[in-house]
C-alpha positions as CSV (number, residue, x, y, z in Angstrom):
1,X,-74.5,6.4,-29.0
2,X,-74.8,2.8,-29.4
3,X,-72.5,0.5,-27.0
4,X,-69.6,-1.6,-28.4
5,X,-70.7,-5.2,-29.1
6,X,-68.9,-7.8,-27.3
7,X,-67.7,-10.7,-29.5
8,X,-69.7,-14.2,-28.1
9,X,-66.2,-16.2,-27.4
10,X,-64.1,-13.4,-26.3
11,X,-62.4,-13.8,-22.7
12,X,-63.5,-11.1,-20.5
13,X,-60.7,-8.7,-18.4
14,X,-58.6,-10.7,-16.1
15,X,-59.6,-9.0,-12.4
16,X,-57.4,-6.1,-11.3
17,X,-54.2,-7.5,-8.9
18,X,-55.3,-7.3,-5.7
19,X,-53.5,-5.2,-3.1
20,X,-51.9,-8.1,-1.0
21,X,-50.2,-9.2,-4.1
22,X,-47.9,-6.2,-4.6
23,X,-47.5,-6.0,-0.8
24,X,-46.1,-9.7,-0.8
25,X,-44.2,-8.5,-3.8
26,X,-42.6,-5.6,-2.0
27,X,-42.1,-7.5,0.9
28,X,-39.8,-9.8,-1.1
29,X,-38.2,-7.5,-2.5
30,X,-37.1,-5.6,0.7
31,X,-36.0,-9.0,2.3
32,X,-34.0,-10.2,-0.6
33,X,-32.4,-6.1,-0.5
34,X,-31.6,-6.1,3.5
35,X,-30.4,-9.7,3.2
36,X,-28.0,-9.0,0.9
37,X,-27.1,-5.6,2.6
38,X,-26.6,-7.6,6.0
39,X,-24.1,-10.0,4.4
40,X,-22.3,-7.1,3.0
41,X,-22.0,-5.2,6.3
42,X,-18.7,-5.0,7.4
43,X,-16.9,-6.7,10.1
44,X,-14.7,-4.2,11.6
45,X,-10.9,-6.4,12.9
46,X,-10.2,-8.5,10.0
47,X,-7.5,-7.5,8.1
48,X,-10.0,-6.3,4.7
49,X,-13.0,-4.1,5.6
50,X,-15.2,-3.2,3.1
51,X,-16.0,0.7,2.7
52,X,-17.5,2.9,0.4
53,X,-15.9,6.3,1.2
54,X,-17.6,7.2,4.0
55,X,-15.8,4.2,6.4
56,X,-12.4,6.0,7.0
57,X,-9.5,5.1,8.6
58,X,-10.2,7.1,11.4
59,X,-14.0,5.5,11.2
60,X,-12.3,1.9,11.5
61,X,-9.4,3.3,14.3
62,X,-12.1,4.6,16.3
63,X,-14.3,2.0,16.1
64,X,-11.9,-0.8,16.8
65,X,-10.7,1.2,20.3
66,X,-14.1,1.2,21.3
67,X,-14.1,-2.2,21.0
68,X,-11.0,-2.1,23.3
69,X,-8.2,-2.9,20.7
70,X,-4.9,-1.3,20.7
71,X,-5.6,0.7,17.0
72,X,-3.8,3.3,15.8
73,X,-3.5,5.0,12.3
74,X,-0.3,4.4,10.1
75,X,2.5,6.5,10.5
76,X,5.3,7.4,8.3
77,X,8.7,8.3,8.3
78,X,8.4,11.7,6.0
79,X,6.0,13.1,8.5
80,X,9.0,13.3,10.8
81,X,11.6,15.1,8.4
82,X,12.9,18.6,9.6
83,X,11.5,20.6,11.3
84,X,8.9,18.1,12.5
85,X,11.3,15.7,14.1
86,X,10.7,13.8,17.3
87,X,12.6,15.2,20.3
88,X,14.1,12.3,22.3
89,X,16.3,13.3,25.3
90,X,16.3,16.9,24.3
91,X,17.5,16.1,20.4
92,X,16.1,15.3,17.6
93,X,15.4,11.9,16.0
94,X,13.5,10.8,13.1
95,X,11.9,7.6,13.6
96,X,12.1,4.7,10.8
97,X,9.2,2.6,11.4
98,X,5.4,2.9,12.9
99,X,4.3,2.4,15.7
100,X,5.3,-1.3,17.4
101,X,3.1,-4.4,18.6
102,X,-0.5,-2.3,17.8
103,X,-3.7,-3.0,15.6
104,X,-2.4,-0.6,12.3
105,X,-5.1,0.8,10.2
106,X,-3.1,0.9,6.8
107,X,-4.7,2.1,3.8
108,X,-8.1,2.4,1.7
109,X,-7.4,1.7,-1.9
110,X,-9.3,-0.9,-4.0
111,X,-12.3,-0.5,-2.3
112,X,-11.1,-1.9,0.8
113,X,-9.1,-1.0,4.4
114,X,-6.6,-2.9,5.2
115,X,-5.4,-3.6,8.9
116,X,-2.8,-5.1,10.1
117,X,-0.2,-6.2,13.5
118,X,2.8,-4.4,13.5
119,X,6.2,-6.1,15.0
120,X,7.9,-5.2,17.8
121,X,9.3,-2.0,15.8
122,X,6.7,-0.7,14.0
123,X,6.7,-2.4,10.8
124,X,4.4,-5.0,8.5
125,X,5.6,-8.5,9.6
126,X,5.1,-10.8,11.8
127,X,5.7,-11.2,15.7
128,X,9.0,-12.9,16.5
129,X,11.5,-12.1,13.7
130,X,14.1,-9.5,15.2
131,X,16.8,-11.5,16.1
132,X,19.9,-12.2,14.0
133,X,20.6,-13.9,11.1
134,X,17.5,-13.7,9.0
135,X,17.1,-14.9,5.4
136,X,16.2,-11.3,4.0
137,X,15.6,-7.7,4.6
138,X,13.9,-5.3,2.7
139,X,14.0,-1.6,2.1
140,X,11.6,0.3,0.3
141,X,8.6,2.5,-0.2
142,X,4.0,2.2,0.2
143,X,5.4,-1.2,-2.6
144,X,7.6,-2.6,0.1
145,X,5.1,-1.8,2.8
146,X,2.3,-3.4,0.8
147,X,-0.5,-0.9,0.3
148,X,-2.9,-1.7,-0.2
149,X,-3.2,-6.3,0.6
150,X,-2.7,-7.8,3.4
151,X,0.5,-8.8,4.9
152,X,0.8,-11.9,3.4
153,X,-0.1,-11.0,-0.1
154,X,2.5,-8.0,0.2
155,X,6.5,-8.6,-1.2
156,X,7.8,-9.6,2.4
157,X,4.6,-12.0,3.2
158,X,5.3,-13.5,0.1
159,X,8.9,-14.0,0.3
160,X,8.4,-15.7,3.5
161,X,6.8,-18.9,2.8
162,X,10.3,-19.7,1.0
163,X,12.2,-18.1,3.5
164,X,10.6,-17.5,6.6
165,X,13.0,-15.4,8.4
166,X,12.5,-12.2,5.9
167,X,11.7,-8.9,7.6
168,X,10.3,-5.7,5.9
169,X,11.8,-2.2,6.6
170,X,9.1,-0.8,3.5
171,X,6.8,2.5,4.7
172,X,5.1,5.1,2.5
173,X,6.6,7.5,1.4
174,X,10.4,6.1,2.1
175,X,13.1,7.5,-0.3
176,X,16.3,6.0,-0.8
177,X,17.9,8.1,2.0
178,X,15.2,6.4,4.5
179,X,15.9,3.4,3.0
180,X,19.4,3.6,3.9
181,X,18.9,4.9,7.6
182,X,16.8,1.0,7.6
183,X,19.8,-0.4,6.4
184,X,22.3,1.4,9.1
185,X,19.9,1.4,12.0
186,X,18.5,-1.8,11.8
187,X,21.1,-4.5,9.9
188,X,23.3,-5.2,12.8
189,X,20.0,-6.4,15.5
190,X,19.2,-8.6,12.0
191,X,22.6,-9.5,10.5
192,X,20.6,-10.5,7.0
193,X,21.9,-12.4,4.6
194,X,21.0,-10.4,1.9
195,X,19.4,-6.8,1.7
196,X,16.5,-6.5,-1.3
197,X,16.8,-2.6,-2.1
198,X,13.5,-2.2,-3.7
199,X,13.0,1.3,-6.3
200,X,10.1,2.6,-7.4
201,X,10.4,4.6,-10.7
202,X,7.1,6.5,-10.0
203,X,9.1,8.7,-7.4
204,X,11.9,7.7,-5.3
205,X,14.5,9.9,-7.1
206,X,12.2,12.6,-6.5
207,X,12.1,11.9,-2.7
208,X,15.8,11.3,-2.7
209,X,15.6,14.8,-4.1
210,X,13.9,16.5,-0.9
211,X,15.5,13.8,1.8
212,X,18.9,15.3,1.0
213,X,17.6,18.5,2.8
214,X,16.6,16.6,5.9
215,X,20.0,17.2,8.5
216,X,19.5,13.8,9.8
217,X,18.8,11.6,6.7
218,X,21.7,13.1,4.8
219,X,23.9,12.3,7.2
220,X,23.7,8.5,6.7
221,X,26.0,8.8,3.9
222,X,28.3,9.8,6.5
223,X,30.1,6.5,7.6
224,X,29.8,5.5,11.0
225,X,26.7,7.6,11.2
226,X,23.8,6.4,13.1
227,X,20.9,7.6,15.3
228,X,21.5,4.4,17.5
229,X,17.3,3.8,17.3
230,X,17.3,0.2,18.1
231,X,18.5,0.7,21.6
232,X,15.9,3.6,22.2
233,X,13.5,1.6,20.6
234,X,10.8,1.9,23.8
235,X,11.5,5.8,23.6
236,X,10.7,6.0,19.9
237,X,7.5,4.4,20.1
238,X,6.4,6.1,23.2
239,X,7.1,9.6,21.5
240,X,5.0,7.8,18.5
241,X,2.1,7.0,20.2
242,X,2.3,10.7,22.3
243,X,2.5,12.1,18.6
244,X,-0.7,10.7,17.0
245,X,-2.8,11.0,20.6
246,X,-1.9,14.9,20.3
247,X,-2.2,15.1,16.5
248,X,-5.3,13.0,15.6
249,X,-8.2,14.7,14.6
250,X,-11.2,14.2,16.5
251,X,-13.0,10.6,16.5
252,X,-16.0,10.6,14.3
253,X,-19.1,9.8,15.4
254,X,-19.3,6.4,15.8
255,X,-20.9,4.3,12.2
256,X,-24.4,3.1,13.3
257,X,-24.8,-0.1,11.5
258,X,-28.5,-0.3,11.9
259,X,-29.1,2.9,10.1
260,X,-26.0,1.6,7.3
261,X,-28.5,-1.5,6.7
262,X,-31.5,0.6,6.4
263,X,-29.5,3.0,3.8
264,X,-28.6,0.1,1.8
265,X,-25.3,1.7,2.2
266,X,-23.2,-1.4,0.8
267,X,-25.5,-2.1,-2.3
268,X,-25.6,1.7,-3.1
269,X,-21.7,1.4,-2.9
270,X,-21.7,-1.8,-4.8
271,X,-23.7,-0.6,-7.9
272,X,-21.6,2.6,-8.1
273,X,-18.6,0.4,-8.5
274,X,-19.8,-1.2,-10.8
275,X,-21.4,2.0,-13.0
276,X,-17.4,3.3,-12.2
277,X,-16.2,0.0,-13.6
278,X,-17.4,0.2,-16.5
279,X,-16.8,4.1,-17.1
280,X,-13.6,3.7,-16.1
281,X,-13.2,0.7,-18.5
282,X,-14.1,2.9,-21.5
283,X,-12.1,6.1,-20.5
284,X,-8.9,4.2,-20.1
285,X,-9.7,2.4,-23.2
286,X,-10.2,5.9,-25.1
287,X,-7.0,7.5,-24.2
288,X,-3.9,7.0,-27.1
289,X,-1.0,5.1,-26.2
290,X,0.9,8.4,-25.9
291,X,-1.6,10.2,-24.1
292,X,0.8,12.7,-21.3
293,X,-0.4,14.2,-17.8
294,X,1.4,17.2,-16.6
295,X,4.7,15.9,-15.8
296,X,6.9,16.2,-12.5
297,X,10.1,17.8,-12.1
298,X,12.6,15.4,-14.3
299,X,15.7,14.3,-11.8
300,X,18.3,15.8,-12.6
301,X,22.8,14.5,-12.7
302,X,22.8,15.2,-9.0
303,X,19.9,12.8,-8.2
304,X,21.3,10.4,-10.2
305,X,24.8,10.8,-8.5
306,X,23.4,10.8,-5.2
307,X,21.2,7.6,-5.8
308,X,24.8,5.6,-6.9
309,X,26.2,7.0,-3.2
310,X,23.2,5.5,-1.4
311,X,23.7,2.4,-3.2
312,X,27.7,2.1,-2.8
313,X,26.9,3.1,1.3
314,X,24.4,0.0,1.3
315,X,26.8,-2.2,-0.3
316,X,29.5,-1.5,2.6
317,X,26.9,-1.6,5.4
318,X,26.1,-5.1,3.8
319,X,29.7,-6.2,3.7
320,X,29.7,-6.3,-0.4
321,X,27.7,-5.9,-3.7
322,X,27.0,-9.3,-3.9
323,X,24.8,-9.5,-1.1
324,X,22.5,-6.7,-2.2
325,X,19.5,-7.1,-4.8
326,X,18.5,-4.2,-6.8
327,X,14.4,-4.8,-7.3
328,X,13.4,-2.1,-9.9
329,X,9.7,-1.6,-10.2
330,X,7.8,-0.3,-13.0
331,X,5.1,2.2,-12.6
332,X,1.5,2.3,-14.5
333,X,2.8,4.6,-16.7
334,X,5.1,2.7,-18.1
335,X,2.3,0.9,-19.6
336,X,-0.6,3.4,-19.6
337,X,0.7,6.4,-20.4
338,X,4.7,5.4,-22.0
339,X,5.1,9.1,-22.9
340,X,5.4,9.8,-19.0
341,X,7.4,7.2,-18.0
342,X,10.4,7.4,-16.2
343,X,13.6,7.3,-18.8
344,X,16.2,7.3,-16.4
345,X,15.2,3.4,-16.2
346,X,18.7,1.8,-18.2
347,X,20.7,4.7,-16.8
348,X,20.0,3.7,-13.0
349,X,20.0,-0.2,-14.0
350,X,23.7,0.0,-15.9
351,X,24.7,2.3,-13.0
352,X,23.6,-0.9,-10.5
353,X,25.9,-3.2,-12.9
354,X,28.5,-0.8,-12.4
355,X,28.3,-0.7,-8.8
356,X,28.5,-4.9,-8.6
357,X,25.2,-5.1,-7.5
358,X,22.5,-7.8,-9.2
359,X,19.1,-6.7,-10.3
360,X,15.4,-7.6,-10.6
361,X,13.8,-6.1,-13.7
362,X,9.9,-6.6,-12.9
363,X,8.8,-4.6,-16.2
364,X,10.3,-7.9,-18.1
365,X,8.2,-10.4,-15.6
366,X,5.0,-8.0,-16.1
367,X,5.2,-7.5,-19.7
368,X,5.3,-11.2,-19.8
369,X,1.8,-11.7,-18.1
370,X,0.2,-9.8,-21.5
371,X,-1.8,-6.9,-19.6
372,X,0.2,-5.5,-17.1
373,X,-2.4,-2.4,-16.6
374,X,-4.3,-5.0,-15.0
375,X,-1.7,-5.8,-12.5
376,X,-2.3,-1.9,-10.6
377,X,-5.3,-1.1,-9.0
378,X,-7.4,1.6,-9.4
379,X,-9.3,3.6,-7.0
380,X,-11.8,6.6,-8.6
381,X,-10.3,6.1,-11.9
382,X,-6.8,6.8,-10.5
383,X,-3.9,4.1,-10.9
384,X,-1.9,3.3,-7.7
385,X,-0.2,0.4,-6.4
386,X,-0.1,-3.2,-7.7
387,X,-3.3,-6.1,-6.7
388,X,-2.1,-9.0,-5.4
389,X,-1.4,-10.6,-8.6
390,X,1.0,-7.9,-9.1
391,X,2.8,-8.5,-5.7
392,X,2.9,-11.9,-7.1
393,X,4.6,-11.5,-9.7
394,X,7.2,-9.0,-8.0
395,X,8.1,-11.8,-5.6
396,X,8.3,-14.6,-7.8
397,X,11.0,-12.8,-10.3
398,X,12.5,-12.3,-7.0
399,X,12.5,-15.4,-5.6
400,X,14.3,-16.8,-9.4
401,X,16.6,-14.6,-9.0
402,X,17.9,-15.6,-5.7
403,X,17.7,-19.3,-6.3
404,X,19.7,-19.4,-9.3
405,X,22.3,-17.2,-7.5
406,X,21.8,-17.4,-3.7
């Protein structure tokens, strides 16, 4: 077999890459990968921590008390109802707020923990502000607690650089009943000058619905009712801490950051975000305007009659009507999904006019934005509470409202 004949002027084979090239090549690579995975690390105490399901609450509460901080997970209201209450002085109690003056770890949605200070009762605002005669007060639900920003992107934090003396009575999973006890427990330490009642149609009438079994929440529609929990305030937050020491799971082991940067744990999490994104992206696109989920329980006349006697009860604790703000909330399906949508909407808001109270509608302030979908975030393709824009917006219809009628 004859060999092939070379052409005179053609080039001959570049030599094969040497081994020290790719090397220095894979060396670059790695250091521009652990760079970046460095600067991603998180920073456990500031009030946003990074996670990518496997940083928990528990994760961050443990990690921050071995750092020696005061940390404690959030606690709720509804994890007191009967027959879970607290026991203080041989009866039982059901505590409004968290626990006081420690570290809080909040919540994990949007890809993110939050963390925060709680005041000297237990809830999301700043140090200093129970004394009388503030500006505002709020009432309401995980909305008027802030899930899932910080404290001063949250309704209250952003109420307060107009009028600083505003104090927040929101926690998750409050119902109007709750909401009420706020009102009755804490008013007269705060003598407000007006009291923002803030609903959520995703679910409060459906909490109203259980609260009314609770003993102790039902009775605030009693007048002159009270469980007198500012004066025991020390007591309550004792028996809160004793609660979550005997309750809490065991800590985790503790996150070795060493072995998270060798992982590539935060660029891993980072490019499953983004592949999430952009599924996520096209399955909300796909789904038809009147696309339904299974549906809950629809409330029913006595919710509705019950709701108007939480509402006339606030308006006498506050001395009138007038001095109560109605703050009605739309939920994502409203604008995702319109078939499941609350429809008691005009009913509650004619029954607010009725009862000489003034209202916020924020479905008119976030269909006015143009894409209000955008205004709720969404956390493994589920909707949930509003981004910061959203609390934005809330606040700013709220804040018109009150300075063209103070």
């Amino acid at each position: 077999m004859s060999a092939i004949a070379r052409s005179p002027d053609a080039r001959p084979d570049p030599p094969a890459a040497g081994w020290r090239e790719y090397a220095l090549a894979a060396v670059a690579v790695l250091v521009t990968l652990y760079g970046a995975e460095v600067a991603l690390t998180p920073r456990l105490g500031t009030e946003r921590i990074r996670h990518d399901g496997f940083l928990t609450k528990l994760h961050v509460t443990s990690a921050l008390r071995a750092r020696g901080v005061d940390a404690y997970p959030a606690v709720y209201p509804f994890l007191f109802r009967a027959p879970h209450e607290l026991i203080l002085d041989g009866r039982p109690a059901l505590p409004l707020g968290g626990i006081a003056d420690a570290t809080t770890v909040f919540c994990n949605e949007g890809n993110q923990i939050v963390v925060y200070r709680s005041d000297e009762r237990g809830f999301n605002n700043p140090p200093g502000l129970w004394t009388p005669s503030i500006d505002l007060l709020l009432v309401g639900d995980s909305f008027t607690h802030g899930e899932c920003v910080t404290t001063e992107q949250g309704i209250g934090g952003q109420l307060r650089r107009r009028w600083p003396r505003t104090v927040s009575l929101g926690m998750g999973g409050n119902g109007p009943l709750t909401e009420l006890g706020g009102v009755v427990e804490f008013r007269p330490a705060l003598a407000p000058r007006v009291l923002l009642w803030v609903y959520y149609e995703g679910n409060d009438l459906l909490d109203l619905r259980r609260e009314m079994s609770d003993p102790i929440l039902r009775r605030y529609l009693d007048p002159g009712f009270s469980q007198g929990l500012d004066a025991v305030a020390r007591e309550v937050d004792g028996a809160l801490r004793a609660y979550v020491a005997r309750e809490a799971p065991p800590s985790p082991p503790r996150l070795d950051n060493l072995m998270s940067v060798l992982k590539l744990r935060n660029i891993r999490r980072l490019v499953r975000a983004a592949f999430a994104g952009l599924r996520q992206s096209h399955d909300m696109a796909s789904l038809p305007p009147d696309a339904t989920s299974e549906r809950p329980p629809a409330p029913g006349e006595e919710d509705y009659a019950h709701l108007e006697q939480v509402l006339e009860r606030a308006g006498r604790e506050m001395g009138g009507p007038r001095r109560v703000v109605f703050v009605y909330l739309p939920a994502w399906e409203r604008y995702g999904r319109p078939g499941t949508a609350d429809p008691g909407r005009r009913r509650i808001l004619d029954a607010v006019r009725r009862l000489g109270i003034r209202s916020v509608d924020v479905d008119a302030a976030f269909l006015e934005r143009g894409d209000p979908e955008s205004l709720f975030m969404v956390t493994r393709d589920t909707p949930g509470h509003y981004t910061p824009e959203g609390y934005r917006i809330v606040a700013a219809a709220i804040r018109r409202e009150l300075e063209r009628q103070p």
